[in-house]
C-alpha positions as CSV (number, residue, x, y, z in Angstrom):
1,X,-0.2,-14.3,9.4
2,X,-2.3,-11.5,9.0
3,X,-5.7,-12.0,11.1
4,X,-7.7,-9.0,11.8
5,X,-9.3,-6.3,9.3
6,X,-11.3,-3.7,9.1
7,X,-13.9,-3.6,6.2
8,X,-16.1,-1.3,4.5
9,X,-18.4,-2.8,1.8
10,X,-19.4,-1.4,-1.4
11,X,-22.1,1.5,-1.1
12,X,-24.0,0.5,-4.3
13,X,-25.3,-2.2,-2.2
14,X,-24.4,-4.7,-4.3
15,X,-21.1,-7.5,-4.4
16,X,-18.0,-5.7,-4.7
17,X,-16.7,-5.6,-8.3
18,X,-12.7,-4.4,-6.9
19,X,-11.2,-4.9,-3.9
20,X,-8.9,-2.0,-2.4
21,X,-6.4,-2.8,0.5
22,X,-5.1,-0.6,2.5
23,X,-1.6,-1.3,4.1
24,X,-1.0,1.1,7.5
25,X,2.2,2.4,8.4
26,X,4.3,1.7,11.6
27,X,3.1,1.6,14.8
28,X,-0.1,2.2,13.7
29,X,-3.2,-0.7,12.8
30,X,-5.8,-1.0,10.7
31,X,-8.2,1.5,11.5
32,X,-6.0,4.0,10.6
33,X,-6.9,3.5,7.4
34,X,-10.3,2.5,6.8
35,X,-11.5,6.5,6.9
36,X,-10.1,7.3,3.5
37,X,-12.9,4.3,2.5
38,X,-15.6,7.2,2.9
39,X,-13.9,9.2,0.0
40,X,-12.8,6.8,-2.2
41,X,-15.8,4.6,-2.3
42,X,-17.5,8.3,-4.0
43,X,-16.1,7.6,-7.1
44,X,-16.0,2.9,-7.0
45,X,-19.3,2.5,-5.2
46,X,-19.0,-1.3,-6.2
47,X,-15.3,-1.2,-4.4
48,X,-15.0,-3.0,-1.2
49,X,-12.5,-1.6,1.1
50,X,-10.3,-4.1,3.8
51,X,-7.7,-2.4,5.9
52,X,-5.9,-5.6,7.9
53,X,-3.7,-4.6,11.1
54,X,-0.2,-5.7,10.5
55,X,0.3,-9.2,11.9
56,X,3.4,-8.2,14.3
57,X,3.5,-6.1,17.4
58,X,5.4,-2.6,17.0
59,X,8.4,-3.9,18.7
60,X,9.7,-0.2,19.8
61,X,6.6,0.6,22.1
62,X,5.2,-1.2,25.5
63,X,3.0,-4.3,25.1
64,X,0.5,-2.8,25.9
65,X,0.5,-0.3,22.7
66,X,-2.2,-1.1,20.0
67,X,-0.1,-0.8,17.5
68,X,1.5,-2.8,14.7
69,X,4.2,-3.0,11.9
70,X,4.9,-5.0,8.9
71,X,8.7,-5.3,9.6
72,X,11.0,-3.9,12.6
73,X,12.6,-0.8,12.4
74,X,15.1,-1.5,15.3
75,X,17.5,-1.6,12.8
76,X,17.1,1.0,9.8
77,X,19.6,0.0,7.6
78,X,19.1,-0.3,3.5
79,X,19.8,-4.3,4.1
80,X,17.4,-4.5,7.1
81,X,14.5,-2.8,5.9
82,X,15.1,-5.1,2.5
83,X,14.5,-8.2,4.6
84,X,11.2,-6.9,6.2
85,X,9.6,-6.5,3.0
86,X,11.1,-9.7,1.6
87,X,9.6,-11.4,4.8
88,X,6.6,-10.0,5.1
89,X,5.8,-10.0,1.1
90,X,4.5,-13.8,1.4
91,X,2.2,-12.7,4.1
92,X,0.4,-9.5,2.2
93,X,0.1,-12.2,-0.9
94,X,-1.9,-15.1,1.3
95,X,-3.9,-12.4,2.5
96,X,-4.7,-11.2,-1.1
97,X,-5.4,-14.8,-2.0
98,X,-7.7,-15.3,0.7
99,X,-9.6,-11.9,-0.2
100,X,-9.7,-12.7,-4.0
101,X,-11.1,-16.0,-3.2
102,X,-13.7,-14.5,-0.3
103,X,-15.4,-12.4,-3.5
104,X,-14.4,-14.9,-6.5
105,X,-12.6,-12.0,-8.0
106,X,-9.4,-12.5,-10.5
107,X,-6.3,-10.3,-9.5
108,X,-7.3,-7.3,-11.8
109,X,-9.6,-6.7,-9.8
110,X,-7.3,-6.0,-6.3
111,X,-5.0,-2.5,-5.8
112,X,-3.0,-1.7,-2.8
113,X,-2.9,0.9,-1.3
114,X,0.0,2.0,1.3
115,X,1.1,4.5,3.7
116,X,4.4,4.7,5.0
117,X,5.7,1.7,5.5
118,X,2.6,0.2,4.1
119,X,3.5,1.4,1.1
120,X,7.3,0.2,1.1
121,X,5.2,-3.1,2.1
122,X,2.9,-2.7,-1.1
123,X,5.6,-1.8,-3.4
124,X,7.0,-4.6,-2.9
125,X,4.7,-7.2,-2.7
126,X,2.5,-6.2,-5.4
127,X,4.5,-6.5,-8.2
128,X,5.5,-9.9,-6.8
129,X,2.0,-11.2,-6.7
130,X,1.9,-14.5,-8.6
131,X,-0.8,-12.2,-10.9
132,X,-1.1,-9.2,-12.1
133,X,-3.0,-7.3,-9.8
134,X,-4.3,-3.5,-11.2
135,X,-2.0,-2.0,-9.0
136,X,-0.2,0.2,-6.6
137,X,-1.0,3.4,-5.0
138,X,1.7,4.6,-1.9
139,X,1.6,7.7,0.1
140,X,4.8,8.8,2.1
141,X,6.8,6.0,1.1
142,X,9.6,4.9,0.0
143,X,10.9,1.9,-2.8
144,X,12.9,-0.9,-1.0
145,X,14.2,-3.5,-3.8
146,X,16.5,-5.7,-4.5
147,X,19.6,-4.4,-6.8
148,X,18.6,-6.7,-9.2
149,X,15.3,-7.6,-10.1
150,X,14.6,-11.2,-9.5
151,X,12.2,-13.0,-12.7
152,X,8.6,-13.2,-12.0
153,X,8.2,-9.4,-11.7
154,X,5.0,-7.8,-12.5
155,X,5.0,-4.3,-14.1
156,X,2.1,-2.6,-13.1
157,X,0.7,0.7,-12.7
158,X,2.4,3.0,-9.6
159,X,1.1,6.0,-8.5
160,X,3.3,7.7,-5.6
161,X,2.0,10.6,-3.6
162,X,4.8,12.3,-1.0
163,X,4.9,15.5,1.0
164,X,7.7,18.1,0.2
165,X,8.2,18.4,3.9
166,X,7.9,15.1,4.6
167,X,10.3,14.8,8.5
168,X,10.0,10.7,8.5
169,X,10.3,9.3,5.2
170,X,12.2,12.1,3.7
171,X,11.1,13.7,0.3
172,X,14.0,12.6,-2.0
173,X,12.6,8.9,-1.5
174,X,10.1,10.0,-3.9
175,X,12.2,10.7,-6.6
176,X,14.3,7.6,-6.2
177,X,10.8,5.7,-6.1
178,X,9.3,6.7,-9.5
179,X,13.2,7.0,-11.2
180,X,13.8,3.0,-10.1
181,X,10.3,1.9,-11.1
182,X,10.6,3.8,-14.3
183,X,13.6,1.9,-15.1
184,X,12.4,-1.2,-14.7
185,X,9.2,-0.2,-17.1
186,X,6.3,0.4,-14.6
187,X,4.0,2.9,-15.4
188,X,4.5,5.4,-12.7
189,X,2.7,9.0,-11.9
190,X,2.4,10.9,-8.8
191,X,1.7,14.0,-7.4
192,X,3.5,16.3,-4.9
193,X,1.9,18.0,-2.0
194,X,3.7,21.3,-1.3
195,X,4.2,22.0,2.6
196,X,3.1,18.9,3.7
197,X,4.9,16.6,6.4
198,X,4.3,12.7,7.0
199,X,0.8,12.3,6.1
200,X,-2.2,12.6,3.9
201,X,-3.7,15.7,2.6
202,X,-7.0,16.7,0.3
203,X,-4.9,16.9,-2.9
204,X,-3.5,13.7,-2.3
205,X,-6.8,11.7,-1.8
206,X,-8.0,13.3,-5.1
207,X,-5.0,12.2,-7.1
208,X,-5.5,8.8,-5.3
209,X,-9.3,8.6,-6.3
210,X,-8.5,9.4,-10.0
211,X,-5.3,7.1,-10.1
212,X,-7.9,4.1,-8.5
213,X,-10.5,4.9,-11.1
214,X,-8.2,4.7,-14.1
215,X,-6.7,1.3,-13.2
216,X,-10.3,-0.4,-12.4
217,X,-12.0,1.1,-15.4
């Protein structure tokens, strides 16, 4: 169960009109997110901005590590990293339903937004949000489905953003990502930072900001 957030509210002032959740990646929390709020929230001033820790300790550090994951990693496997995001999916939507409800906003209104294994986590759960939500934006990830897609599926719009030199989730993940989705008829674009490792540069927060503000409008 997902339990603590970190929020930034809508700078026009006003009640948010979309809601934007970010999803961290391993080891990490909540807070690790929330920055990109500051840039984003230029171009959806009526956008509110939640970035929830991940409701389970990062199993591969001490106890005493503030950090959290959606899913293990002890076991990297294709299979293993399937069930994480098939356990954890159920989670991310009561969470969503919770938000949507907190602001009395319909599911159009709601995009996640992922890094890492957030975004594996997004990718996932999104499309298999009992509504259509307006959809999915994932940096340095990577598409973990099942073979065959189960009924229920939303298509929505994808936009992937992925370093070239990218040492953890390795670039060709990328191209898998937007081939997949494209098959099964989602709407994908991306962008592709040039000499960038596992993280989050200028270029990609731009092509984030104008993927966002084409889905809300």
């Amino acid at each position: 169960m997902i339990m603590n957030f970190y929020e930034s509210k809508p700078v026009s002032g006003g009640p948010p009109k979309q809601i934007v959740i970010f999803l961290h990646g391993v080891g990490s929390n909540g807070k690790d997110l929330v920055w990109m709020a500051q840039y984003f929230a230029q171009a959806l001033p009526d956008a509110t901005f939640i970035s929830p820790d991940a409701p389970f300790h990062y199993d591969l550090a001490p106890p005493d590590f503030e950090g959290y994951q959606w899913f293990s990693l002890q076991e990297r496997s294709f299979e293993k990293r399937l069930e994480g995001v098939q356990m954890i999916a159920p989670m991310v939507h009561d969470f969503m339903d919770a938000t949507l409800k907190r602001f009395n906003l319909p599911a159009q209104k709601i995009a996640l937004v992922g890094f890492s294994q957030g975004t594996m986590t997004s990718l996932y759960a999104g499309p298999r949000y009992k509504d259509k939500i307006a959809g999915v934006l994932g940096y340095s990830g990577a598409l973990i489905w099942e073979e065959k897609l189960p009924k229920g599926v939303n298509v929505i719009p994808v936009h992937l953003i992925h370093g070239d030199k990218d040492e953890v989730v390795p670039f060709p993940a990328y191209d898998h990502g937007r081939k997949r989705l494209q098959k099964e008829g989602f709407p994908v674009s991306g962008s592709v930072s040039e000499g960038l490792g596992h993280s989050i540069d200028q270029e990609g927060i731009l092509s984030g900001i104008q993927f966002l503000q084409e889905i809300f409008s």
